[in-house]
Backbone as a printed PyTorch tensor [residue, N CA C, xyz], in Angstrom:
tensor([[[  0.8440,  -1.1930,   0.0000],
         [  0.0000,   0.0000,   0.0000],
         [  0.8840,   1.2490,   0.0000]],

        [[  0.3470,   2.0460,  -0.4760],
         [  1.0510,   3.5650,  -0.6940],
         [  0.7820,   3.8500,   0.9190]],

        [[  2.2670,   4.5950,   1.1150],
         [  2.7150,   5.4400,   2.1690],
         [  2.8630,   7.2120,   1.9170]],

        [[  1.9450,   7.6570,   2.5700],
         [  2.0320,   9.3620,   2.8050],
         [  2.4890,   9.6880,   3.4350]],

        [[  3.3620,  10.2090,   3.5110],
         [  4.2930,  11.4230,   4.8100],
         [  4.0930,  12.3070,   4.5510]],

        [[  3.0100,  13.3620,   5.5030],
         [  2.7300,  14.7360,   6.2580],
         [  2.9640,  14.9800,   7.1510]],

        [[  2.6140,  16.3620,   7.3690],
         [  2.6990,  17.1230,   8.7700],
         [  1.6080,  17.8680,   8.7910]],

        [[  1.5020,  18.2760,   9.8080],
         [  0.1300,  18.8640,   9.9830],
         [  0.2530,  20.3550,   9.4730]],

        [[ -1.0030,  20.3580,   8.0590],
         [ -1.2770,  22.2200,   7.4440],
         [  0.4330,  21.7760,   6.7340]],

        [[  0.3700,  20.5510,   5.9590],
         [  1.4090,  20.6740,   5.1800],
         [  0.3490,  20.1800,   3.5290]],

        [[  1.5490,  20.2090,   2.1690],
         [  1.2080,  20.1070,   1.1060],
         [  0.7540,  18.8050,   1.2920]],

        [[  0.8310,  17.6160,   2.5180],
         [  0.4060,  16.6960,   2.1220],
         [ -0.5580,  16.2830,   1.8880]],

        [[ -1.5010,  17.5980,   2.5240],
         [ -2.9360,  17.4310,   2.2640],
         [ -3.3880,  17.5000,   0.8380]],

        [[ -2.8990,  18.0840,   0.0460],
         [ -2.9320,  17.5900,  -1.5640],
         [ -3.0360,  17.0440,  -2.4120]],

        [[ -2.2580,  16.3400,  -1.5220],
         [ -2.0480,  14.9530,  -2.1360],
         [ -3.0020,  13.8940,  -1.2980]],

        [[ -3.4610,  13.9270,  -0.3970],
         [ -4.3220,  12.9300,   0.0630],
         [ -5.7730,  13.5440,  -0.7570]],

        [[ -5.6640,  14.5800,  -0.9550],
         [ -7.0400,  15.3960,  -1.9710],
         [ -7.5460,  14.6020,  -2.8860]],

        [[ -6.0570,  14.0980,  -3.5480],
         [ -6.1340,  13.5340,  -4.7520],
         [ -6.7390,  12.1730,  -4.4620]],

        [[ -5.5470,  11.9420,  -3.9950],
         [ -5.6820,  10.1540,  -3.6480],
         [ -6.8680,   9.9040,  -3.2630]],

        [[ -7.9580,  10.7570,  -2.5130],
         [ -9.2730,  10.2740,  -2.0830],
         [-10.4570,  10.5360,  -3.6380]],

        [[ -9.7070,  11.4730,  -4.2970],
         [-10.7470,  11.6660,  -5.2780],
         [-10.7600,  10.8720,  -6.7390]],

        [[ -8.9320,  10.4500,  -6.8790],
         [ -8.8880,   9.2240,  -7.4840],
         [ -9.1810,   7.5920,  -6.9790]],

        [[ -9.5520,   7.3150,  -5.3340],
         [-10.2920,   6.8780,  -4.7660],
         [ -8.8020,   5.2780,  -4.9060]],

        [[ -7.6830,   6.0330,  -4.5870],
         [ -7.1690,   5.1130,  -4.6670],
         [ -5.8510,   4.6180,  -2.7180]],

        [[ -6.4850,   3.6100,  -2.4940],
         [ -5.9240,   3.7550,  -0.8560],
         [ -4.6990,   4.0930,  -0.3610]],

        [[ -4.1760,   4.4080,   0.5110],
         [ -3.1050,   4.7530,   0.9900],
         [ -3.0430,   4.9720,   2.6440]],

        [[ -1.6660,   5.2480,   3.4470],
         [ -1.7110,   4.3620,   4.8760],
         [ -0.9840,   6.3240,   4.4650]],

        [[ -1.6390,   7.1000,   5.4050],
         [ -1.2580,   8.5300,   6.1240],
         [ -0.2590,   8.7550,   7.3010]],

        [[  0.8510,   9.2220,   7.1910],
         [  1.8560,   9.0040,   8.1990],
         [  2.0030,  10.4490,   8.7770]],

        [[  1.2400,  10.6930,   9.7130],
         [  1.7050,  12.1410,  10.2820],
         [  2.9120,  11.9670,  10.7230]],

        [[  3.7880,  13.0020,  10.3360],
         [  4.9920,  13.0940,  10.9750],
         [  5.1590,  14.5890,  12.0080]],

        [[  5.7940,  14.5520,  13.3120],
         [  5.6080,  15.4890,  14.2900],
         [  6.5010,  16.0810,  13.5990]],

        [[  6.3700,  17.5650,  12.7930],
         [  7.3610,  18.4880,  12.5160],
         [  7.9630,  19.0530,  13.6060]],

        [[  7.2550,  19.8100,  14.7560],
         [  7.8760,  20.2810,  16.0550],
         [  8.8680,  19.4630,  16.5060]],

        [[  8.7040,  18.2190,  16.4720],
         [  9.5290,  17.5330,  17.0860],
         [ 10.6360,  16.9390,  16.1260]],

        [[ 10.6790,  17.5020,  14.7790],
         [ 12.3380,  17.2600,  13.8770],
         [ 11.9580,  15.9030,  13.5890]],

        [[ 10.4580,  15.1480,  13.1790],
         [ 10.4760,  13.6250,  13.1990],
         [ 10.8600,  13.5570,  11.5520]],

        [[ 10.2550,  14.3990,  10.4860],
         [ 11.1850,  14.8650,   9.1700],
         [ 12.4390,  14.7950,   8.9140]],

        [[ 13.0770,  15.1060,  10.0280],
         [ 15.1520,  15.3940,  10.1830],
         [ 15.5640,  14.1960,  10.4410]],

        [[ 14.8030,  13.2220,  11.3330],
         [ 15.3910,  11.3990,  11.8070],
         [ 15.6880,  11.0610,  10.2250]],

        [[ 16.6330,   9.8530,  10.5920],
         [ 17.3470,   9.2360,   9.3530],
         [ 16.2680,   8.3750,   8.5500]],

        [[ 15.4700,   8.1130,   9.4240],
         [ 14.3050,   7.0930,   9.0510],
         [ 13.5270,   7.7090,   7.4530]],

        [[ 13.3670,   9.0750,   7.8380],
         [ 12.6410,  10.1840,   7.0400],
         [ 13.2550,  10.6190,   6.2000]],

        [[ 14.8250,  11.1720,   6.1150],
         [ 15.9260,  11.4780,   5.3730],
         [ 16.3680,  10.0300,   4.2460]],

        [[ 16.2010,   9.1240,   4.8740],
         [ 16.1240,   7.9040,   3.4540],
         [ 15.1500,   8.1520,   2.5840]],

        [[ 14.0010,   8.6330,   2.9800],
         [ 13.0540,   8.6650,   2.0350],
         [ 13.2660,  10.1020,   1.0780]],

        [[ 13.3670,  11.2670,   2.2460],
         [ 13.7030,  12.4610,   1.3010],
         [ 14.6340,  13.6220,   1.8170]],

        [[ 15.6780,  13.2760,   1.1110],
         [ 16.9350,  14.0250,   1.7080],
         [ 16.8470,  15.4000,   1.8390]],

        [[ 15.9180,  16.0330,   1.6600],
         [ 16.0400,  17.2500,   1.6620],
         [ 15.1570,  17.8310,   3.1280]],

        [[ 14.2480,  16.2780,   3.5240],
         [ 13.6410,  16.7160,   4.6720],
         [ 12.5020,  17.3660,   4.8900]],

        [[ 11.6790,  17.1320,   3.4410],
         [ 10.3320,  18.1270,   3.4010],
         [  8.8730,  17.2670,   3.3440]],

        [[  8.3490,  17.6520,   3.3540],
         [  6.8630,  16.5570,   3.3530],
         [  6.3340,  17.6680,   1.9680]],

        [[  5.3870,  16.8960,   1.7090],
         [  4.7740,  15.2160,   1.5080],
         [  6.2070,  14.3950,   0.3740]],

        [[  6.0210,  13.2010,   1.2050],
         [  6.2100,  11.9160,   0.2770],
         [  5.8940,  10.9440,   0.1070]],

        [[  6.6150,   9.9670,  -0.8120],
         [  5.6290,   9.3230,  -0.6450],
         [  6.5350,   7.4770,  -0.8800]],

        [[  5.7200,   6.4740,  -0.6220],
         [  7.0740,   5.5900,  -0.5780],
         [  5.5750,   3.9490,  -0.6860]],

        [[  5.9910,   3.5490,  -2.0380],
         [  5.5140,   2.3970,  -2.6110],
         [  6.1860,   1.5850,  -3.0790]],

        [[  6.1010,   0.5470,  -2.2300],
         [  7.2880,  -0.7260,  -2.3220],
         [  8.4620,   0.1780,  -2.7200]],

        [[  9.4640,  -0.4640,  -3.2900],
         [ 10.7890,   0.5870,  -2.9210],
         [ 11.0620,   1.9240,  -3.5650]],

        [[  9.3700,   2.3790,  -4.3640],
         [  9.8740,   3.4800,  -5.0050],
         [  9.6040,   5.0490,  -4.0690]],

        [[ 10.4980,   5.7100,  -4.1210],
         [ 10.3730,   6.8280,  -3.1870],
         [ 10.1600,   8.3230,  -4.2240]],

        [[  9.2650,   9.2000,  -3.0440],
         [  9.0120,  10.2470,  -4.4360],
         [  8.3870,  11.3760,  -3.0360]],

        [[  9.2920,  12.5820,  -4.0080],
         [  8.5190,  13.9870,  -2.9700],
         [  8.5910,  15.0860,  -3.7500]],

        [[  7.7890,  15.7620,  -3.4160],
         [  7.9580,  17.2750,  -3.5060],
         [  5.9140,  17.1200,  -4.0820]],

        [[  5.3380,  17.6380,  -3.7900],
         [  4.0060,  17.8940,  -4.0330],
         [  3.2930,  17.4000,  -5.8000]],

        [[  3.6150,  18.3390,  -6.3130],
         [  3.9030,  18.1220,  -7.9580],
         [  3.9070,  17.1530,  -8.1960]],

        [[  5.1570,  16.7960,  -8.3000],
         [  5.7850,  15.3740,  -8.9710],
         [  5.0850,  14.0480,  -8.2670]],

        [[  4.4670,  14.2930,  -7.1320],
         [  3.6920,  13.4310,  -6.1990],
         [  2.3370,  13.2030,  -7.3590]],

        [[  1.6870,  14.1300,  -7.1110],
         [  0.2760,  14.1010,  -8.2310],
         [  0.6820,  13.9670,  -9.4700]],

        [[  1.3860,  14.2390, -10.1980],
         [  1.8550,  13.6360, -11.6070],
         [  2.3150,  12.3620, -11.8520]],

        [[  2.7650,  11.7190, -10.5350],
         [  2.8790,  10.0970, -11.3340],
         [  2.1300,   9.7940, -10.4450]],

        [[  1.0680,   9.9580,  -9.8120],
         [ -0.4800,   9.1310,  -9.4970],
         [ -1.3550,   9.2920, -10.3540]],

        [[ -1.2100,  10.1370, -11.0840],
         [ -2.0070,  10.8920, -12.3940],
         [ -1.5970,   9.9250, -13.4330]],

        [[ -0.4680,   9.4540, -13.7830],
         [  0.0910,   8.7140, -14.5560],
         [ -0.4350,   7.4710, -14.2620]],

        [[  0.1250,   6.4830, -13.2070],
         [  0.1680,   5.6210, -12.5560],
         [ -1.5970,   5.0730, -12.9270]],

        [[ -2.4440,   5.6250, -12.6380],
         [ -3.7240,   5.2040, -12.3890],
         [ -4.3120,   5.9490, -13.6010]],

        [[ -3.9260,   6.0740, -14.7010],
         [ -4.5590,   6.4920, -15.6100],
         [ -5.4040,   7.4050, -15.9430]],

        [[ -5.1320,   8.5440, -15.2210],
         [ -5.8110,   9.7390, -15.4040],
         [ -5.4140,  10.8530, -16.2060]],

        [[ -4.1810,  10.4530, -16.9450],
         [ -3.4720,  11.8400, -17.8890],
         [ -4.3930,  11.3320, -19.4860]],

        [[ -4.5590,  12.0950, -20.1740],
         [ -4.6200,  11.9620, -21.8990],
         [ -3.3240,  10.7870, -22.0010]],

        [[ -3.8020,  10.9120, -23.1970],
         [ -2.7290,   9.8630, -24.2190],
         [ -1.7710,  10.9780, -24.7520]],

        [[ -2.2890,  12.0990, -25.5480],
         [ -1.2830,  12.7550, -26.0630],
         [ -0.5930,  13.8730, -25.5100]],

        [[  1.0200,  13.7910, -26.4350],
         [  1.8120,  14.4240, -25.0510],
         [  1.4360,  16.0730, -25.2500]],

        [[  0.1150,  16.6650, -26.0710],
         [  0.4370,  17.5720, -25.8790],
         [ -0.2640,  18.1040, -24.4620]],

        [[ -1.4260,  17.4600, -24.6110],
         [ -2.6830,  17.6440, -23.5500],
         [ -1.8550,  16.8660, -22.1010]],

        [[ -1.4090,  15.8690, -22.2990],
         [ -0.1080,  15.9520, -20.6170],
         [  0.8200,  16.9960, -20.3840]],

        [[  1.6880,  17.8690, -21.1350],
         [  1.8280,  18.9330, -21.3110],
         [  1.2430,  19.8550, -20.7180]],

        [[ -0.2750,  20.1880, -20.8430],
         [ -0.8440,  21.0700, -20.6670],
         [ -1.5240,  20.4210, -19.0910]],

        [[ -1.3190,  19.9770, -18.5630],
         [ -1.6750,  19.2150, -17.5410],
         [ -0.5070,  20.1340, -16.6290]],

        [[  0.8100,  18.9980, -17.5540],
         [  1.9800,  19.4260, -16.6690],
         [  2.3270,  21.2620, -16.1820]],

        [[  2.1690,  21.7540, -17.1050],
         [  2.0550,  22.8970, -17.3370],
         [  1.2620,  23.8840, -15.6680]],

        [[ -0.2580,  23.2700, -16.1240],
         [ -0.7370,  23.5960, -14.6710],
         [ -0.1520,  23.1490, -14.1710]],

        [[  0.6300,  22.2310, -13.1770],
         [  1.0180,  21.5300, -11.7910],
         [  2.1950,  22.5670, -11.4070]],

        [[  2.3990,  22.7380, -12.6990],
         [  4.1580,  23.6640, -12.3620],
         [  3.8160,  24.9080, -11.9660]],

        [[  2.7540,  25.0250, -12.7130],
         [  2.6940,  26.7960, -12.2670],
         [  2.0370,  27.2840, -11.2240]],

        [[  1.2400,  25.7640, -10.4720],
         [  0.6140,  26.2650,  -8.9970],
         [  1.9760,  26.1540,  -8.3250]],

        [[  2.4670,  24.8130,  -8.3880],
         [  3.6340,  24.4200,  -7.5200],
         [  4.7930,  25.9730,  -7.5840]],

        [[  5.3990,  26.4560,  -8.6130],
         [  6.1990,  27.7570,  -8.6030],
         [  5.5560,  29.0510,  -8.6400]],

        [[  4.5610,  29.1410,  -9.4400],
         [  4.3630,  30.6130,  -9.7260],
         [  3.2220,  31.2270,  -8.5960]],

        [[  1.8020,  30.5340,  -8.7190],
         [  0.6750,  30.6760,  -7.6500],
         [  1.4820,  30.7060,  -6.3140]],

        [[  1.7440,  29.8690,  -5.8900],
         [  1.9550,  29.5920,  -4.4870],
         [  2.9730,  30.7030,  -3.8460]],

        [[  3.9070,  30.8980,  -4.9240],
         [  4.9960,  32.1430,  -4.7740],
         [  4.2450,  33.4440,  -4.7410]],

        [[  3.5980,  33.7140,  -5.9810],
         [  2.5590,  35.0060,  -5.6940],
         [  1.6200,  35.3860,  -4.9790]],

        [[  1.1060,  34.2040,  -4.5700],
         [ -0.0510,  34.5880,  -3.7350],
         [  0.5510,  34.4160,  -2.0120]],

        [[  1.7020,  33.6480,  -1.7440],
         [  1.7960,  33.0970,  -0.2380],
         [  3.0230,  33.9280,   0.0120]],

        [[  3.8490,  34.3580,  -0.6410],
         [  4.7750,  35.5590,  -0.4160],
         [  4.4650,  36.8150,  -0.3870]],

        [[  4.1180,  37.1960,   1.5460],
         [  3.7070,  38.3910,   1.2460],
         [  4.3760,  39.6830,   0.2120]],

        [[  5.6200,  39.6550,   0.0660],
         [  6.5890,  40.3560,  -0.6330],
         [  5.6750,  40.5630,  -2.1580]],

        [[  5.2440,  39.9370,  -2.7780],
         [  4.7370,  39.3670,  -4.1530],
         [  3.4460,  39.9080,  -3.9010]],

        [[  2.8060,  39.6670,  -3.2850],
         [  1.4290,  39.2350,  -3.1540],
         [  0.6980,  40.5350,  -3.8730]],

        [[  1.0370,  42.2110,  -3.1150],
         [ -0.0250,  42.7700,  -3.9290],
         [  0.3430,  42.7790,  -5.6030]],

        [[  1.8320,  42.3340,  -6.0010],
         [  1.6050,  43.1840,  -7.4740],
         [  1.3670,  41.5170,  -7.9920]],

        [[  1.4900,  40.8460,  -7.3700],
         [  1.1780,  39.1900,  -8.4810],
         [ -0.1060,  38.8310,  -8.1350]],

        [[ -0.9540,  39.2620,  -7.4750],
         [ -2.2990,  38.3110,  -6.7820],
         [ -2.9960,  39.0970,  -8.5250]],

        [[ -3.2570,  40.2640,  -8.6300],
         [ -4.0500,  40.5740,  -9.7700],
         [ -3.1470,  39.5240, -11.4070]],

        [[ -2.1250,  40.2170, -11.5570],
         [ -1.4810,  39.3660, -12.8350],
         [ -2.1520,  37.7160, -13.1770]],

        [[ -2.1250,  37.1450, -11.5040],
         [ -2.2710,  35.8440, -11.8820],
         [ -3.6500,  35.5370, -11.7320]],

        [[ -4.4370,  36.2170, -10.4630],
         [ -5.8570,  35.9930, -10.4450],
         [ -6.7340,  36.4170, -11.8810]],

        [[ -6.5530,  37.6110, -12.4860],
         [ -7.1070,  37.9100, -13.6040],
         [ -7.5550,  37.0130, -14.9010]],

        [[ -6.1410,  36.4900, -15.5780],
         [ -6.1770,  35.5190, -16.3510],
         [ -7.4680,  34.2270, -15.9220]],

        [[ -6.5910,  33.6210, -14.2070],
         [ -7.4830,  32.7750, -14.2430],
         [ -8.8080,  33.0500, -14.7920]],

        [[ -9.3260,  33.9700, -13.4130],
         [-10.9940,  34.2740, -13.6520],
         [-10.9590,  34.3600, -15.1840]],

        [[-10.6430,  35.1080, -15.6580],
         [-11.0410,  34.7590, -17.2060],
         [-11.5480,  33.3500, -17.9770]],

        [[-10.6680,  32.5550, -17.6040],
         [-10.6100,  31.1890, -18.0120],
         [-11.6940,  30.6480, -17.4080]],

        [[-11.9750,  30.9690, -16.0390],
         [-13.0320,  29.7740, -15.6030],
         [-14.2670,  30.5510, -15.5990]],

        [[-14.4780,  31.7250, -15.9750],
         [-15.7600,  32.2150, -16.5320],
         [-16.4150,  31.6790, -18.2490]],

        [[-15.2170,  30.4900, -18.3740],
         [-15.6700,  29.6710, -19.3510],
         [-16.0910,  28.2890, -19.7560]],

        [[-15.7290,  28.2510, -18.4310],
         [-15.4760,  26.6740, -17.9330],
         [-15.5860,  26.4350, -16.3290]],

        [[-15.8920,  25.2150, -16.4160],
         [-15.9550,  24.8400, -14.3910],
         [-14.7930,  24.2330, -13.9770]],

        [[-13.4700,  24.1080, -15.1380],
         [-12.4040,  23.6020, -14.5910],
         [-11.2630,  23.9920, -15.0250]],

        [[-10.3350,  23.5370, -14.5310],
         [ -9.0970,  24.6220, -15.3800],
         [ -9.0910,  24.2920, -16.9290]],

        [[ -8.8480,  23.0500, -16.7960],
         [ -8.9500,  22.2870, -18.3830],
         [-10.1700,  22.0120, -19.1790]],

        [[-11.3820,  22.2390, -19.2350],
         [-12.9340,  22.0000, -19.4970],
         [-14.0280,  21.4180, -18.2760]],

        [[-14.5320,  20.5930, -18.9120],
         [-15.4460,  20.4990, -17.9860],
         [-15.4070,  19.5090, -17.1850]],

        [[-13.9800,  19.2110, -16.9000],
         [-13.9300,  17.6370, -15.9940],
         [-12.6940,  18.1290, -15.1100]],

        [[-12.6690,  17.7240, -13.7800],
         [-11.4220,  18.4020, -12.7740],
         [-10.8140,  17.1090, -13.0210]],

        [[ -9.0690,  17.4870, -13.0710],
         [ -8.5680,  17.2150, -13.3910],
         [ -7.2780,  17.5210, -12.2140]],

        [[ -6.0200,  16.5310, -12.3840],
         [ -5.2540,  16.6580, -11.2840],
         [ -4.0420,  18.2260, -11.6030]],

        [[ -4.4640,  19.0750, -12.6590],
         [ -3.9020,  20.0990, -12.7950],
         [ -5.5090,  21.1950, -11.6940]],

        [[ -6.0380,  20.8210, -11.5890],
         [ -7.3960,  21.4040, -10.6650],
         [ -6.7440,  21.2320,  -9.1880]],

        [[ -6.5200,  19.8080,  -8.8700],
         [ -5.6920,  19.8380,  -7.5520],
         [ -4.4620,  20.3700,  -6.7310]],

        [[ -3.6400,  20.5040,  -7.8700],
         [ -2.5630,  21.1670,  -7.9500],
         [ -3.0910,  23.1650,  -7.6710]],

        [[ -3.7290,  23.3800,  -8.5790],
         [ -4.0390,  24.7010,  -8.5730],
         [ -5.2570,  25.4000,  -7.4340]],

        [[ -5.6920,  24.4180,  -7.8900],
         [ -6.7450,  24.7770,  -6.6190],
         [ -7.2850,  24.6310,  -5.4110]],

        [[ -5.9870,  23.6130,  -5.0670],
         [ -5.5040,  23.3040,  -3.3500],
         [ -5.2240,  24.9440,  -2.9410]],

        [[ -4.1230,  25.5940,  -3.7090],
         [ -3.8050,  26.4590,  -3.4320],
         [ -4.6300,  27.9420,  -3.4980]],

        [[ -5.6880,  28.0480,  -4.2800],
         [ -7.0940,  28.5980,  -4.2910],
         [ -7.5520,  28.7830,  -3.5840]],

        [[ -7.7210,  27.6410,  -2.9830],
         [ -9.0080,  27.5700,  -1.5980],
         [ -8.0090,  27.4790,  -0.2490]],

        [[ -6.9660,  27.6760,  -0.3700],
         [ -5.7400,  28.3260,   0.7130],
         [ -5.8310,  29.5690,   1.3810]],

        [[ -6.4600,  30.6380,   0.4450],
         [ -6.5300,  31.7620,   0.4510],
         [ -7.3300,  31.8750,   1.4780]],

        [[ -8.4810,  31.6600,   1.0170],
         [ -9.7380,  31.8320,   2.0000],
         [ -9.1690,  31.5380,   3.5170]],

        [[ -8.3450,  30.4780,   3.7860],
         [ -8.3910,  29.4650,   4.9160],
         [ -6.7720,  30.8110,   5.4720]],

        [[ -6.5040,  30.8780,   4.6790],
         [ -5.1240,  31.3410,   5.6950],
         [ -4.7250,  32.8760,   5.2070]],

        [[ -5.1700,  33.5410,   4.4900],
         [ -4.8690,  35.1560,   4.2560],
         [ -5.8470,  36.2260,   3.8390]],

        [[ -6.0260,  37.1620,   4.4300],
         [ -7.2250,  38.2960,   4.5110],
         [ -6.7540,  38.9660,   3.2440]],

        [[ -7.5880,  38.1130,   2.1020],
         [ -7.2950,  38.7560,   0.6950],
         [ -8.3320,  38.7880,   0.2400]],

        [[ -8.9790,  40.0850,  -0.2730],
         [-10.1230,  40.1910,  -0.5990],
         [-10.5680,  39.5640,  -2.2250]],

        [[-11.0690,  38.5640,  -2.6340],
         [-11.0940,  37.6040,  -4.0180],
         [-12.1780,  37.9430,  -4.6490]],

        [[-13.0480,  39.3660,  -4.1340],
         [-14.5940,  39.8610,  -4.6100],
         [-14.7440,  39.8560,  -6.1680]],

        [[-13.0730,  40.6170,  -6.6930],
         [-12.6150,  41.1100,  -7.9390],
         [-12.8630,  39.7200,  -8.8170]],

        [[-12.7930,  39.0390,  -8.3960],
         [-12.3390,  37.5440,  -9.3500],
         [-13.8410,  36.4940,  -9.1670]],

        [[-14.5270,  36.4730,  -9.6210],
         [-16.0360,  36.0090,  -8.8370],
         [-15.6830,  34.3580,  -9.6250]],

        [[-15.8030,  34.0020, -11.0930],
         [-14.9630,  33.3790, -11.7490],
         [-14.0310,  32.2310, -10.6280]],

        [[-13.3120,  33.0110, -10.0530],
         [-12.0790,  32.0690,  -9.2780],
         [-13.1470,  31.6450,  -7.8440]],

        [[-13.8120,  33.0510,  -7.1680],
         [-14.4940,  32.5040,  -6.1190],
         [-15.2600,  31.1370,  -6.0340]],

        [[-15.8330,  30.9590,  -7.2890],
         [-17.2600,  30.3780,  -7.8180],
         [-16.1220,  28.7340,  -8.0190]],

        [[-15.4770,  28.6190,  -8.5450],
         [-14.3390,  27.8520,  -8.2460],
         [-13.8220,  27.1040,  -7.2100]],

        [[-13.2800,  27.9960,  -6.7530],
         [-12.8470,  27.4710,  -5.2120],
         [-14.2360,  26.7850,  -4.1000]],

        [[-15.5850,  27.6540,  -4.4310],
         [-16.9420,  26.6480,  -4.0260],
         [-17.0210,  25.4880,  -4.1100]],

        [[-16.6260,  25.4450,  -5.7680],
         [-16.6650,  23.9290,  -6.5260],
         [-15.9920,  23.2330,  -5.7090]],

        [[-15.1730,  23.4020,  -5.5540],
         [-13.7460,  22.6530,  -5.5240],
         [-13.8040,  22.1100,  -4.0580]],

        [[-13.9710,  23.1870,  -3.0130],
         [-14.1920,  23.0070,  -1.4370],
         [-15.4500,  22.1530,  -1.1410]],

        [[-16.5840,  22.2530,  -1.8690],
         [-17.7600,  21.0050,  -1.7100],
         [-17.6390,  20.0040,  -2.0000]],

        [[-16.4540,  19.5480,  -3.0230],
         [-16.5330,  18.3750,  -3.5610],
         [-16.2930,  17.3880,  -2.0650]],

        [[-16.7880,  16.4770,  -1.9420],
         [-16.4030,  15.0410,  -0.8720],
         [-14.6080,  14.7630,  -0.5170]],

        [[-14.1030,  14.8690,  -1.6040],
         [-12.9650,  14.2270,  -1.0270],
         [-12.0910,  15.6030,  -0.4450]],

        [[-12.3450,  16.6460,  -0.9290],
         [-11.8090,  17.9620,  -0.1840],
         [-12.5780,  17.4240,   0.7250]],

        [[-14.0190,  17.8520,   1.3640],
         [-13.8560,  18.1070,   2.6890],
         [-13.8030,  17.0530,   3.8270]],

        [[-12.9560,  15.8330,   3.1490],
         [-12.4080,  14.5820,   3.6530],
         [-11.2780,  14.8430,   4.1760]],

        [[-10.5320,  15.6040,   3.5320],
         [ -9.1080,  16.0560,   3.4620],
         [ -8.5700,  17.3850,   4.1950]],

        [[ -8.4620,  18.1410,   3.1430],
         [ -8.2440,  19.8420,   3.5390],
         [ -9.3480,  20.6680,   4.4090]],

        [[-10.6040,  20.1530,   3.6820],
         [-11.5910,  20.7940,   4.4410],
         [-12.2780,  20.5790,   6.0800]],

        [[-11.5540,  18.9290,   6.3120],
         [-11.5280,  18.6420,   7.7960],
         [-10.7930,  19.1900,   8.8960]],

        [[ -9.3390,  20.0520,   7.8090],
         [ -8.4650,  20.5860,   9.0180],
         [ -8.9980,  22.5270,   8.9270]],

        [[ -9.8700,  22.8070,   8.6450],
         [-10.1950,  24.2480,   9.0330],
         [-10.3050,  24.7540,  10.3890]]])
């Protein structure tokens, strides 16, 4: 069985987002961050750099958020066939994982990138109910873990973007969010 390593109000909740909505099982390993249980050697075999989430199936080991949901996405058959539309998958994962998460969670960034990047979106999903059409998709999880972040952890007013609000609704009602992310509010 797949092994999760989190911490508590870490990215691993993301990834269990997924895993409950691709409905595929896995054994949840809180790890005590306060207490450096990340820094033990036990944890450092798995990911040398010492960060959560990871993840560890029979001997294959794998971290960093992203790359976590992209080969479960793979793995269980949820990407397209063609590489351009995985591409465009990949595409989203990268740009919540670097660009969103940087603009919106760095206060430094935040007022001149929250419009640049919120704008576009809303645009897009005033056309659609998902990032990619009309089916959520694990570039949705990626992006819109970090969406519905906002609400939960920074006094940012999202009135401007109704589009993204109307979104993040979606996204926060669905079952396996409020299995997941939406249990730790």
């Amino acid at each position: 069985m797949l092994k999760l390593y989190g911490g508590a109000r870490s990215r691993a909740s993301i990834v269990q987002w997924y895993l409950e909505e691709i409905e595929v099982p896995y054994e949840f390993i809180l790890l005590d961050m306060q207490a450096g249980e990340h820094l033990k050697p036990e944890f450092m075999a798995i990911n040398p750099i010492g960060k959560v989430p990871a993840i560890v199936e029979d001997d294959f080991k794998l971290w960093e958020s992203g790359a976590i949901l992209l080969y479960l996405a793979e793995k269980h058959g949820k990407l397209p066939n063609s590489a351009e539309e995985k591409a465009e998958i990949y595409q989203w994962v990268l740009f919540g994982n670097a660009t969103l998460g940087t603009g919106i969670f760095i206060e430094a960034n935040r007022e001149k990138e929250t419009p640049r990047l919120l704008n576009p979106l809303n645009e897009i999903l005033t056309k659609q109910p998902f990032l990619m059409g009309d089916e959520l998709n694990v570039a949705d999880i990626a992006v819109g873990s970090l969406l519905a972040y906002i609400p939960l952890m920074l006094q940012l007013d999202l009135s401007p973007y109704p589009a993204v609000l109307e979104y993040i609704k979606r996204l926060t009602e669905r079952p396996a969010f409020q299995k997941t992310i939406g249990s730790r509010k």
